[in-house]
C-alpha positions as CSV (number, residue, x, y, z in Angstrom):
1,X,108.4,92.6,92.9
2,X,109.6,89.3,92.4
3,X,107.7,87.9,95.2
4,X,104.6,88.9,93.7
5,X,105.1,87.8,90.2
6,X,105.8,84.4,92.1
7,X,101.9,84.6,93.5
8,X,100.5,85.4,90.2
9,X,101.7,82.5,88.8
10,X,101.1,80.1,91.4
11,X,97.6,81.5,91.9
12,X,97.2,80.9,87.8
13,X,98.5,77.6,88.0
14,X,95.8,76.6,91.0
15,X,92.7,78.2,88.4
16,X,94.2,76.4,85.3
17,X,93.9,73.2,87.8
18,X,91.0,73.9,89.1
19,X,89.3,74.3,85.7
20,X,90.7,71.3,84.8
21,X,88.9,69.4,87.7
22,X,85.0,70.9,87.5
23,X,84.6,68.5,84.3
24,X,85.9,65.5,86.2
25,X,84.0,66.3,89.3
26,X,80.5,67.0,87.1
27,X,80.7,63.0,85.1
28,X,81.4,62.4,88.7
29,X,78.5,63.6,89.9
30,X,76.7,62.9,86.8
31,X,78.2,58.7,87.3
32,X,76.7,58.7,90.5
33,X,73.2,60.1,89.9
34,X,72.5,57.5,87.1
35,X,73.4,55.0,89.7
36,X,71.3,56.3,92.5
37,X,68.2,56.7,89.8
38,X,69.2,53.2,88.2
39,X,68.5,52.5,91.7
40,X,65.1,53.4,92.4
41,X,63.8,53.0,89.0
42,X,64.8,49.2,89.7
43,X,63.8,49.0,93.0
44,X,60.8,46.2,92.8
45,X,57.5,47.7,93.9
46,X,54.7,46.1,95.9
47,X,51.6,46.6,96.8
48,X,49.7,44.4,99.0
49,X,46.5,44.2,100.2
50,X,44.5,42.1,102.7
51,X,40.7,41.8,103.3
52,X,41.9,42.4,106.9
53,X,44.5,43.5,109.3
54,X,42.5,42.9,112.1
55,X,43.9,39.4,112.1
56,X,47.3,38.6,113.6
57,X,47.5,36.1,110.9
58,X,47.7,38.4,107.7
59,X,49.7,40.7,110.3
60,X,52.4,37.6,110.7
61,X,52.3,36.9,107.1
62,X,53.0,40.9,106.3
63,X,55.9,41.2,108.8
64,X,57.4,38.5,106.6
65,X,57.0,40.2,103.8
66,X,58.1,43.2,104.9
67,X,61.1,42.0,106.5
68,X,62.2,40.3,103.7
69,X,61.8,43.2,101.5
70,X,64.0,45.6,103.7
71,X,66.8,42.9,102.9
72,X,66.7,43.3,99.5
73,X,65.5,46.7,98.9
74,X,62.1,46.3,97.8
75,X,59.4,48.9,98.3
76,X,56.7,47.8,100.0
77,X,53.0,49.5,100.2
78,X,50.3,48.1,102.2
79,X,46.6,48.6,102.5
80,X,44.1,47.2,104.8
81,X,40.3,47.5,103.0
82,X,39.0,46.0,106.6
83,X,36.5,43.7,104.7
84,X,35.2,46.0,102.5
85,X,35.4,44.9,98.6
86,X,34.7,48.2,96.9
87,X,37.4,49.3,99.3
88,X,40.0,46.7,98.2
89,X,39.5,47.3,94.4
90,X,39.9,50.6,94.9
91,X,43.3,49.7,96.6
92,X,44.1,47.8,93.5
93,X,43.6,51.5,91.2
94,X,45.8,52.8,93.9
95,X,48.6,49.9,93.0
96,X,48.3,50.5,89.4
97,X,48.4,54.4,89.5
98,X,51.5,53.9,91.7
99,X,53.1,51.6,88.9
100,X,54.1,48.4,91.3
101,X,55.6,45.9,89.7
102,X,53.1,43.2,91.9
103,X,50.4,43.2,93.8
104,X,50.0,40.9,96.5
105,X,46.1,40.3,97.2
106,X,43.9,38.7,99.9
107,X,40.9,39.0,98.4
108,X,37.8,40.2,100.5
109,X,35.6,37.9,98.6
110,X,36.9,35.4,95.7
111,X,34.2,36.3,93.0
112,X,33.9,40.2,93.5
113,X,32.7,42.0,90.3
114,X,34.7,45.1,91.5
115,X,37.7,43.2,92.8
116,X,37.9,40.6,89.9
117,X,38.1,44.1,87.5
118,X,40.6,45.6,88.9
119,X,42.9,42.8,89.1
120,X,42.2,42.4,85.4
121,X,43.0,46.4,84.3
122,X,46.1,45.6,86.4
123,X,47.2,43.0,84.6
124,X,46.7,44.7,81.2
125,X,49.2,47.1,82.7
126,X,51.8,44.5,82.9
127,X,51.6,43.9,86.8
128,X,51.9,40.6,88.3
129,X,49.4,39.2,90.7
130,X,49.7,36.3,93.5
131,X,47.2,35.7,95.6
132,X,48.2,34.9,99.5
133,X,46.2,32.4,101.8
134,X,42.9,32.3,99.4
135,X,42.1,31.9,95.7
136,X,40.4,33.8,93.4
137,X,36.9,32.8,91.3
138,X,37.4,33.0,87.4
139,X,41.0,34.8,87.8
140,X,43.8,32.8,87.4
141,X,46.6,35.3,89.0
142,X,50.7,34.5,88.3
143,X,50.9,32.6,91.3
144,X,49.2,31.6,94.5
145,X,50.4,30.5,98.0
146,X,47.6,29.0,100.5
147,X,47.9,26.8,103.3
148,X,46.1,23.1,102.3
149,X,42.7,24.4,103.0
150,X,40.6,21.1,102.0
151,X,43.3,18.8,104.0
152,X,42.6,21.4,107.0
153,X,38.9,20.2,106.8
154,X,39.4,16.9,106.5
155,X,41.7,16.5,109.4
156,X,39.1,17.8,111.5
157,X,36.5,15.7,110.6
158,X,38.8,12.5,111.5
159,X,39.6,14.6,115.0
160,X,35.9,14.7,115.3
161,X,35.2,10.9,114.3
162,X,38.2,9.6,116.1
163,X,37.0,11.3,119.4
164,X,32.9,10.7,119.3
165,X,31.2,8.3,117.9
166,X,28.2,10.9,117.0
167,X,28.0,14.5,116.9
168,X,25.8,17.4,116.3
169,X,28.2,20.4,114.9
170,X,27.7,23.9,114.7
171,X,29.7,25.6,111.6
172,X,30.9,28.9,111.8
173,X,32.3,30.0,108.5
174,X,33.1,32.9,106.1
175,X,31.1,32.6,102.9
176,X,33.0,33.6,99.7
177,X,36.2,34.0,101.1
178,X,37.7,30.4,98.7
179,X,40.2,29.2,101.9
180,X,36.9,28.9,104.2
181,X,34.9,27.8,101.7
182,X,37.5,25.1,100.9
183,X,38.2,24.0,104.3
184,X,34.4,23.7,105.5
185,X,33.7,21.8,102.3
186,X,36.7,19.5,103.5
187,X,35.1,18.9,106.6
188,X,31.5,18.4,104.6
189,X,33.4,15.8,102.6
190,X,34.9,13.4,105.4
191,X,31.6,13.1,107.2
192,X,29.1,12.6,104.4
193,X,27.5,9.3,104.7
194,X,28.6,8.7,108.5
195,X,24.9,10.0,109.5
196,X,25.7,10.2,113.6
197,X,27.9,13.2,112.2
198,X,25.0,16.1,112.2
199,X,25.7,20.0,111.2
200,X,22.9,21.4,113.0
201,X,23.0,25.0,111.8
202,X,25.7,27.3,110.1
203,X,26.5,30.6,111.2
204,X,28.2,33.8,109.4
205,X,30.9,35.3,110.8
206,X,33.4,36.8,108.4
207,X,36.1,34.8,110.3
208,X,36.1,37.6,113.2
209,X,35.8,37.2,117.1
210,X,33.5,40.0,117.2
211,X,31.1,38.8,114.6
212,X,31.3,35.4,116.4
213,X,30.8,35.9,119.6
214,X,27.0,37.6,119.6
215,X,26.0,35.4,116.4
216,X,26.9,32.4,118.9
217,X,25.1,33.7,121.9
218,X,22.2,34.3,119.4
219,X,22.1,30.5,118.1
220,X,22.5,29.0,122.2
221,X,19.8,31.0,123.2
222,X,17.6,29.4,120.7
223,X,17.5,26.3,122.9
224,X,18.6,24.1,120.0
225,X,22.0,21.4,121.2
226,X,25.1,21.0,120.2
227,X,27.7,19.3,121.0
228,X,31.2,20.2,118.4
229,X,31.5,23.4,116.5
230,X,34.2,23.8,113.9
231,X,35.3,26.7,113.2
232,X,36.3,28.1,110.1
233,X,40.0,30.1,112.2
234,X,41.0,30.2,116.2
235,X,39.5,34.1,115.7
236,X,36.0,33.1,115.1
237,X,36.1,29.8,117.1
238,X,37.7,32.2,120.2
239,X,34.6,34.2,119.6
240,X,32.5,31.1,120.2
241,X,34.3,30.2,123.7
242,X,33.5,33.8,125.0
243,X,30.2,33.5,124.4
244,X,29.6,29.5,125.7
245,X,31.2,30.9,128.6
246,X,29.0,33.6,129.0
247,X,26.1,31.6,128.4
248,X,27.4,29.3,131.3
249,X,26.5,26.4,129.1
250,X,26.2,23.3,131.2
251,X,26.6,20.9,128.8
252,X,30.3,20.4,127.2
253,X,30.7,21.9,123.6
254,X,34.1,20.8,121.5
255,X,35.6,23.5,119.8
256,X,37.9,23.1,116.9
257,X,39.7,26.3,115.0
258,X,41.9,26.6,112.1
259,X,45.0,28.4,112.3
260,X,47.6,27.3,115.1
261,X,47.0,30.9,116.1
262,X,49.3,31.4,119.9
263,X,46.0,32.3,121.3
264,X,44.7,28.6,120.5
265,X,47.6,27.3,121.3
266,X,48.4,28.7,124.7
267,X,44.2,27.8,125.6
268,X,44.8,23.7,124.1
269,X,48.5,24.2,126.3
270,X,46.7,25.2,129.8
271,X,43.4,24.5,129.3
272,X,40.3,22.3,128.5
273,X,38.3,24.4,126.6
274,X,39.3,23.6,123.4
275,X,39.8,20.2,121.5
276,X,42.3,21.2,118.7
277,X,43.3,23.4,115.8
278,X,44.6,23.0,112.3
279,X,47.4,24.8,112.2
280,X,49.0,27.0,108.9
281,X,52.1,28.8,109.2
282,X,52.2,32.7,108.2
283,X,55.7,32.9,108.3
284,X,56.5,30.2,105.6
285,X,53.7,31.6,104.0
286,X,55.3,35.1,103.9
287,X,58.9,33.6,102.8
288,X,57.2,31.7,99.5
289,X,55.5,35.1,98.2
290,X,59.1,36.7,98.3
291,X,60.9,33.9,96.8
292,X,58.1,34.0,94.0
293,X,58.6,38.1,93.6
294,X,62.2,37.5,93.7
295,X,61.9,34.6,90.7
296,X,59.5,36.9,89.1
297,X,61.7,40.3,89.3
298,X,65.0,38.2,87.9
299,X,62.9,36.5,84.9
300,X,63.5,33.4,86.1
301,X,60.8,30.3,86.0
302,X,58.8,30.2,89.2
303,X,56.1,27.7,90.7
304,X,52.9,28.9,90.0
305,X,50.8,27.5,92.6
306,X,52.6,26.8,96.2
307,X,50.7,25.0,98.7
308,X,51.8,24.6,102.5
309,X,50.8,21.4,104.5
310,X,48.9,21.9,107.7
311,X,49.2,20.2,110.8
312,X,46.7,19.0,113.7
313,X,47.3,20.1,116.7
314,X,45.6,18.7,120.1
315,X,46.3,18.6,123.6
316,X,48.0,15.5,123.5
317,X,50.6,16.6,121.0
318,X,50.5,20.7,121.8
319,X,53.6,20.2,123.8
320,X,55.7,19.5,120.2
321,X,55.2,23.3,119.2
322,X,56.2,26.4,120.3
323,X,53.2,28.3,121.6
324,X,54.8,31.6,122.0
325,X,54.5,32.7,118.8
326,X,53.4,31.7,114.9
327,X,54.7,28.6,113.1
């Protein structure tokens, strides 16, 4: 009897505690779900979008970003509008449904209508913009971060000049897009008034090797010489190689490309068939756009427009660079 009075008590005592502990445990609980919902709520969103990820350029520059952004929790969306502006606006609705806190833009073309407006209703909703590798026309976004497009130009001119005394060039370029526009008018520049520097003919090819290559073949079977063509990146001027080589051109061409892209690289490293490339690095490019997010998510003061040197490479100096991989 005794025994069993004993257990009564004991098994009271053990409720009585155990009643005593469900409060704790639920501010407990309670403690920890603010956290893990102060958490998300500021977790710094972004949404990115280039005018193409059929590029290993913009690739390069988005593993950057998205490495960095796994380090310090950000959440990351990407979109690819594959040159399509309507498509990249759209992207930008996307963003500002979603509620990022920045959107990162390569824009498809620098003065789209569509593009331009909804960048603007994004920013009425508070969301920062920086625009990566080109600029925008009649937007000023919270920062940009390009490679130094006009110098790129300009140093290929003076590659061009130092190496021939005359030349009849072939352009291939990317009209609209600001960074091609820049860097052609950089080349434009530097050879104005030096009238044994020609440009021939210019030729549209939205910076891709597959645009490139039959717009090139096109233009050599017109029967009319040349002797340089500058490209506007490695992608379109790659293009161009395929299709002298197809052609079976006799007479030597001297291509020139923007980018340092390893593809250019490795062909200036073990081959003849290119002259040199301008090269931009994706990687440092990458690293600045998170250092601005970062500067911009902790209110602190933050340069506004970043602009990365570029360097010529040639055979003669290709050996100073590692051409494995991106710069």
């Amino acid at each position: 009897m005794k025994e069993n009075k004993e257990k009564r008590e004991l098994l009271k005592w053990m409720i009585k505690r155990i009643l005593l502990l469900i409060p704790v445990v639920c501010i407990l609980f309670w403690i920890f779900g603010r956290c893990q919902t102060s958490g998300i709520k500021d977790q710094t969103k972004i949404g990115v979008t280039y005018m193409t990820m059929n590029n290993e350029f913009y690739k390069s520059i988005h593993s950057e970003i998205s490495r960095i952004s796994d380090e310090r929790g950000a959440l990351v969306c990407v979109r690819d509008p594959e040159l399509d502006e309507e498509r990249q606006s759209q992207q930008i609705d996307d963003f500002c449904a979603q509620k990022v806190d920045v959107i990162v833009i390569n824009p498809v073309k620098g003065d789209s209508q569509s593009i331009l407006t909804a960048l603007e209703k994004a920013r009425k909703q508070g969301i920062k913009i920086i625009a990566v590798d080109t600029q925008l026309k009649n937007f000023k976004p919270d920062a940009s971060i390009v490679s130094d497009n006009y110098q790129a130009g300009v140093m290929i001119a003076k590659e061009l000049m130092k190496r021939s005394s005359s030349a009849r060039v072939l352009l291939l370029e990317h009209k609209g897009t600001v960074s091609a526009d820049t860097r052609i008018q950089g080349f434009k520049d530097t050879i104005e008034g030096h009238s044994s520097y020609q440009i021939v003919s210019e030729l549209e090819t939205k910076g891709q090797t597959e645009i490139a290559m039959p717009a090139v073949q096109n233009f050599l079977q017109s029967g009319i010489e040349i002797d340089t063509l500058v490209a506007l990146n490695d992608r379109s001027a790659i293009g161009a190689l395929a299709a002298i080589k197809e052609q079976g051109n006799s007479q030597s061409i001297a291509i020139y490309g923007i980018d340092g892209s390893p593809d250019m690289k490795s062909l200036l490293h073990s081959t003849d068939d290119v002259v040199g490339t301008v090269a931009q690095s994706p990687l440092k490019m990458g690293d600045r756009v998170m250092e601005v997010i970062q500067d911009i998510s902790e209110g602190k003061s933050y340069t506004k427009e970043v602009i990365i040197p570029v360097e010529m490479m040639t055979k003669e100096n290709i050996d100073q660079f590692d051409v494995n991989g991106w710069q």
